[in-house]
C-alpha positions in Angstrom: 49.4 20.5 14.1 51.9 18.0 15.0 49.7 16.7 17.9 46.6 16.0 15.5 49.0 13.7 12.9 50.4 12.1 16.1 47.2 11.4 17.3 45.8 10.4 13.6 48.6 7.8 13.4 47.5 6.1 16.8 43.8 5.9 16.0 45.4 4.1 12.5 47.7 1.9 14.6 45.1 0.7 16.9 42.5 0.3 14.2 45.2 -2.3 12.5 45.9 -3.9 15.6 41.8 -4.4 16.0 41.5 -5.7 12.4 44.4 -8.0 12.6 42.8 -9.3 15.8 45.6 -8.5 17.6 43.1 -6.6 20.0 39.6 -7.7 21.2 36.6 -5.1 20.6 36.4 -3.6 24.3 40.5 -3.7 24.3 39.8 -1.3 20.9 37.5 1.0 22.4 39.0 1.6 25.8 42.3 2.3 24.1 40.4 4.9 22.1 39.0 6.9 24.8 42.2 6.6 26.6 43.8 8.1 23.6 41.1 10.8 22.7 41.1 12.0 26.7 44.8 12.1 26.8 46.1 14.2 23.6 42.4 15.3 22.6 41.9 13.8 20.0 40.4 14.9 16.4 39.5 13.8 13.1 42.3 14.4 10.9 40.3 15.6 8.3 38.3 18.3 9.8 38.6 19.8 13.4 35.0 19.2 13.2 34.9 19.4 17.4 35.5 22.8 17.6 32.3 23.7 16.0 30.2 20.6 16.4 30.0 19.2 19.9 27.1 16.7 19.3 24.8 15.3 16.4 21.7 13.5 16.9 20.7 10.0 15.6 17.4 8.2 16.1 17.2 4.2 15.1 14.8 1.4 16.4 16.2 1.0 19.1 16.9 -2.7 20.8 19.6 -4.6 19.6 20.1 -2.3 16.8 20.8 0.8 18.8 23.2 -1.7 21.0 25.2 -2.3 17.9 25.5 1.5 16.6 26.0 2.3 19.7 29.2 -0.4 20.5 30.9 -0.7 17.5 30.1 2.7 15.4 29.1 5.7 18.0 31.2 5.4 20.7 34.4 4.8 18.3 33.2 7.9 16.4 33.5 10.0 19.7 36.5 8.6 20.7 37.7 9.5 17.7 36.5 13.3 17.1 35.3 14.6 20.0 31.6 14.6 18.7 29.0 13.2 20.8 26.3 10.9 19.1 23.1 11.6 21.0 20.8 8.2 20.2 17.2 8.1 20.6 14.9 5.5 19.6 11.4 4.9 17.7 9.0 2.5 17.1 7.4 3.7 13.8 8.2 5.7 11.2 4.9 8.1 10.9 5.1 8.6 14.7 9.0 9.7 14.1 8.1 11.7 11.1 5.2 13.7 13.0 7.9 14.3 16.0 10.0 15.5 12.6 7.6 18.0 11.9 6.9 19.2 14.9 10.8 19.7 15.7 12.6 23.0 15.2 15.7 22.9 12.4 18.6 20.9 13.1 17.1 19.8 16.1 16.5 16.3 14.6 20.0 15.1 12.2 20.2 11.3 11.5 17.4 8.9 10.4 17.5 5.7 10.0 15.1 5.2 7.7 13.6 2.0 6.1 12.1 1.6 2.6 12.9 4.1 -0.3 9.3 5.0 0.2 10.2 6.8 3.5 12.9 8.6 1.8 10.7 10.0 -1.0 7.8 11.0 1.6 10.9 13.2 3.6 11.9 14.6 0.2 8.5 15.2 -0.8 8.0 17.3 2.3 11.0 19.2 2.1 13.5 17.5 4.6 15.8 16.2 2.5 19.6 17.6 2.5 22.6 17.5 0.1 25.8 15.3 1.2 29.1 16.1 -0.1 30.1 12.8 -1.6 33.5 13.7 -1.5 33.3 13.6 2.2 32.2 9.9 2.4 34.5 8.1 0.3 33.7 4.9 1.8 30.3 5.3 -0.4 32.3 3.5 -3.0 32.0 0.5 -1.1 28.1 0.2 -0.6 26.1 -1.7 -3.4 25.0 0.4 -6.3 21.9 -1.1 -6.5 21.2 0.5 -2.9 21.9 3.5 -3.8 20.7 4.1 -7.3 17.1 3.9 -5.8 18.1 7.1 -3.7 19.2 8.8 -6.3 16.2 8.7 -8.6 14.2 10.0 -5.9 16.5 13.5 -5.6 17.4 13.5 -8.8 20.9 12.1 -8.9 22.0 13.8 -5.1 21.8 12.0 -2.5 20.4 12.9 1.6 21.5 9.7 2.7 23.7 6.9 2.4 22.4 2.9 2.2 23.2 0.8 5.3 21.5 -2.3 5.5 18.6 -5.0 4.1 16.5 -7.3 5.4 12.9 -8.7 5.0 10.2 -8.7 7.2 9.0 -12.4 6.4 7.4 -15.3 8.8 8.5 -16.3 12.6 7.1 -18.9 13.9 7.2 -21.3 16.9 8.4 -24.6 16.0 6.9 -26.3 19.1 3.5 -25.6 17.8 3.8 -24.9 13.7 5.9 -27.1 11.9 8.3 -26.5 9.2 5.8 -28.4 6.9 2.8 -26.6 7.6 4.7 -23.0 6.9 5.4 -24.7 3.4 1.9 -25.4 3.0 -0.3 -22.2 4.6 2.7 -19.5 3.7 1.0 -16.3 4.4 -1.9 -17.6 4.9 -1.4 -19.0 8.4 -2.1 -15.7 9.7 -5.3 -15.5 9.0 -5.8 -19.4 10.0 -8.1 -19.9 12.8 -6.4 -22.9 14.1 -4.0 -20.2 15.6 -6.6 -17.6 16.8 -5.4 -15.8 19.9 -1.7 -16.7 18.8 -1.3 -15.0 16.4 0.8 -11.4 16.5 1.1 -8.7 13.9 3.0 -5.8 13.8 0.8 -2.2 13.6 1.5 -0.9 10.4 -0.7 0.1 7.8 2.1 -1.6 4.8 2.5 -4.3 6.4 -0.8 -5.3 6.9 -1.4 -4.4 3.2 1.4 -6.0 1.8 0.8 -9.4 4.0 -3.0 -8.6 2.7 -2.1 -8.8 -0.9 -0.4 -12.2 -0.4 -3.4 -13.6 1.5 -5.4 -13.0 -1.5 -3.2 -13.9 -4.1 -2.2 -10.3 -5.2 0.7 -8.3 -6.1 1.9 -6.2 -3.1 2.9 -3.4 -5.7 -0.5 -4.0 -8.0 -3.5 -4.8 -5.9 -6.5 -4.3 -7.4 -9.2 -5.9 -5.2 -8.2 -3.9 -2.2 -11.7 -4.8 -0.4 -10.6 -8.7 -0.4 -7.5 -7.3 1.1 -9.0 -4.9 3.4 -11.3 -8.2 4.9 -7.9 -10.0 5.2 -6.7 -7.5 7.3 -9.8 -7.4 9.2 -9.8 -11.6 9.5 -5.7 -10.9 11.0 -7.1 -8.0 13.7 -9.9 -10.4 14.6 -7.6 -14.0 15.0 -4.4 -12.1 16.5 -3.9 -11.6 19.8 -2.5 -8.3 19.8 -0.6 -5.8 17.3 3.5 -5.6 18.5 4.9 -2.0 18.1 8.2 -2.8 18.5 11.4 -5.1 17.6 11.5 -5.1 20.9 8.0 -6.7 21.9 8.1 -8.9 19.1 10.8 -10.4 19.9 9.5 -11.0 23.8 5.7 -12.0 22.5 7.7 -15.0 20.5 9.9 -15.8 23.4 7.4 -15.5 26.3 5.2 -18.0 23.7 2.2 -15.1 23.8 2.1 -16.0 20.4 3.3 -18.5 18.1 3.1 -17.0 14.2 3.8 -13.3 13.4 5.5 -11.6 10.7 8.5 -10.6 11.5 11.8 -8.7 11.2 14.9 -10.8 9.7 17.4 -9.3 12.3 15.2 -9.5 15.2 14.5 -13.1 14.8 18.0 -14.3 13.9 18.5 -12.9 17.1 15.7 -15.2 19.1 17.9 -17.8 17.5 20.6 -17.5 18.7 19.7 -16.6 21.8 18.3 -20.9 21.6 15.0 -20.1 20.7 13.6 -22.7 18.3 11.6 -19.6 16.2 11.4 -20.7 12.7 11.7 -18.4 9.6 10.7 -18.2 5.9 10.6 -15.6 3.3 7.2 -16.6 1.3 6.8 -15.7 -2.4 6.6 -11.4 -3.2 7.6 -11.0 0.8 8.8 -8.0 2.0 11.7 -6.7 1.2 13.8 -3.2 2.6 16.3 -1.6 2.8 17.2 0.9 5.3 19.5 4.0 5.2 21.0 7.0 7.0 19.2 10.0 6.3 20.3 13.6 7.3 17.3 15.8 7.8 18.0 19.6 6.2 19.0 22.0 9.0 21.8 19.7 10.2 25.6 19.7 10.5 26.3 18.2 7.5 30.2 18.2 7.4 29.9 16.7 11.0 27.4 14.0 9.6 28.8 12.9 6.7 32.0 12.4 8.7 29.7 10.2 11.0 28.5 8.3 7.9 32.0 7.9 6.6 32.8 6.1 9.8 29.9 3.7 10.0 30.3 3.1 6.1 34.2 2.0 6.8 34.4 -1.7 6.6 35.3 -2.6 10.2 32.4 -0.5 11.3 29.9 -1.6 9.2 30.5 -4.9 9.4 31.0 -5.1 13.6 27.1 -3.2 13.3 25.9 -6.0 11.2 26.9 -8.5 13.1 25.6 -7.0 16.2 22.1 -6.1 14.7 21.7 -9.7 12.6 21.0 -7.4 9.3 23.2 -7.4 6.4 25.2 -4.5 6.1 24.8 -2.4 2.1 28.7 -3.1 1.7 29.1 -5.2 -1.7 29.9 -8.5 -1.0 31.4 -8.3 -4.6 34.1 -5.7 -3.0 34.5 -6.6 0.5 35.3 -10.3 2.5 32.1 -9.4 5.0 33.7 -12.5 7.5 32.1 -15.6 8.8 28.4 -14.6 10.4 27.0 -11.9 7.8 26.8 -14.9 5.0 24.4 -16.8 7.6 22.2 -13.8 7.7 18.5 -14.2 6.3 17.9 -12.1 3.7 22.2 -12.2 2.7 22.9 -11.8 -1.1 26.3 -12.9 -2.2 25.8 -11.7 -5.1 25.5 -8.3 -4.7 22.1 -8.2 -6.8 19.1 -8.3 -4.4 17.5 -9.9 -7.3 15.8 -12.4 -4.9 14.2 -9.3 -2.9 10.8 -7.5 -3.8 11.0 -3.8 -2.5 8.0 -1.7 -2.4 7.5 0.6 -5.0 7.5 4.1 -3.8 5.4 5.7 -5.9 2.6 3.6 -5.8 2.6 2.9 -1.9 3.3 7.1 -0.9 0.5 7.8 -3.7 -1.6 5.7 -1.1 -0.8 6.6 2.5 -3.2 9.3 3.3 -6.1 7.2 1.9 -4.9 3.1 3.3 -3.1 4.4 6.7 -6.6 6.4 7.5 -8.6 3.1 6.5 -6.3 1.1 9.1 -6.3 3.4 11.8 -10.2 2.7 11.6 -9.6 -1.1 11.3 -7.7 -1.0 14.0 -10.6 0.2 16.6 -13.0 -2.7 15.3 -14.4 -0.8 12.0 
């Protein structure tokens, strides 16, 4: 016993140290797993690594899956003794059919984007319970983000809220100026000035919800869904190719394959500051997310809400987000979220998300089977 309170107060001493900048990030990790290989150590709530050795998390992979991986999983191991075994996707319905293929608990952590993805798991039977009292750092995350949630599983929760973000337009500023963006908006994706350079990323909402825009619709309301349907057919014919992941969309824009796309805020940022001169706007309606940590039923769950606890704690969530170029779901209104997170598109210092328009649930699950059918047709030239 006395070993695991020793051991509780060095993780605390270091993790001061690292906050106060007293230590640089590799300095904080390498200290950890010194520490953990030395006087083996635990969590000092549970002795969650005597029955858990390992949970499994799948994420987008990319810079994302860098950044979880850094500055949340590896400290988590250190930490307890529980491996974080990471895989990667690059859509959700392909992840959810590996879901349902998968034996229990062989799949544990989510990440999950859109509240409509958490009410199609739920619908299906794959949600789980947490034990809020096991993730007190949920008291710092943005009600907002997690009243959605709650709605859905009827006031319980299966996951905790973990970042925002938008997927809006990234352009090339060496061939589309800031001033034509402000004048074609959406648009510009179905322009034929730009045919053949012109990308798109292969899924069913976004096409849709960039398709409602096109034609002057309501991405939650449309009601002429054959004007959007020949949008998305004008898109397939002028674009050079659909992207499938952050990854490739992110190379198309750098490699100049193609010079307008929609895009993911985080991703972009990224090109950015990597000294690519990619543009970025958010046009009227555009799309808005939020993404969260979902644990499928049939896993650990005292070992994964302790993992969630971690990556909710301030210096965690905050070292992700700056790593991943996304806004973490910590409350601005609570928490000083440092220097870089404000800069972030898609940032809300308020705390409000007023400015964002999320897709409703409801109406876009109440449509999957029929619209990701139709696309999958579109897609092979129908």
């Amino acid at each position: 016993m006395t070993r695991k309170i020793d051991n509780t107060t060095r993780y605390e001493r270091l993790r001061e140290r690292y906050m106060n900048g007293g230590l640089e990030r590799r300095q904080f990790l390498g200290l950890l797993g010194a520490a953990g290989a030395a006087y083996g150590l635990v969590t000092p709530y549970r002795a969650l690594a005597q029955t858990v050795s390992q949970v499994r998390f799948d994420g987008w992979g990319g810079v994302v899956s860098e950044a979880l991986r850094e500055n949340a999983f590896d400290p988590f191991t250190a930490k307890t003794g529980i491996e974080v075994v990471d895989g990667t996707f690059g859509g959700a319905d392909e992840y959810l059919s590996r879901i349902k293929a998968s034996q229990p608990g062989e799949f544990n952590i989510a990440h999950l984007s859109g509240v409509f993805d958490y009410a199609r798991y739920h619908n299906l039977g794959l949600s789980s319970e947490l034990n809020e009292d096991n993730i007190p750092n949920l008291k710092f995350v943005i009600p907002k983000l997690t009243e959605v949630f709650r709605k859905v599983t009827n006031g319980t929760l299966s996951c905790v809220p973990y970042d925002y973000g938008t997927t809006g337009l990234a352009y090339n500023r060496a061939y589309i100026s800031d001033a034509e963006m402000q004048e074609k908006g959406a648009r510009i994706l179905i322009d034929e000035a730009h045919k053949g350079k012109i990308g798109g990323w292969s899924d069913w909402r976004t096409r849709m919800w960039y398709a409602a825009l096109q034609t002057d619709q309501d991405p939650n309301g449309i009601t002429d869904e054959e004007a959007a349907w020949d949008a998305v057919r004008q898109h397939r014919d002028l674009a050079l190719k659909y992207w499938n992941s952050g990854a490739e969309l992110m190379s198309l824009l750098a490699e100049e394959e193609i010079h307008v796309t929609e895009g993911w805020s985080g991703r972009i940022f990224a090109l950015q500051e990597q000294g690519h001169d990619i543009g970025y706007m958010d046009p009227p309606n555009g799309f808005g997310w939020q993404e969260c940590m979902f644990v499928i039923k049939g896993s650990p769950m005292e070992a994964c809400e302790e993992l969630l606890n971690f990556m909710l704690a301030p210096e965690t969530a905050i070292a992700v987000a700056e790593g991943q170029n996304y806004p973490p779901a910590l409350d601005p209104q609570q928490i000083d979220l440092g220097a870089k997170i404000p800069t972030l598109p898609a940032f809300d210092p308020s705390g409000t998300l007023d400015g964002l328009t999320f897709a409703d649930p409801a109406y876009w699950n109440g449509r999957e089977a029929d619209w990701s059918k139709t696309f999958g047709r579109v897609q092979k030239g129908y």
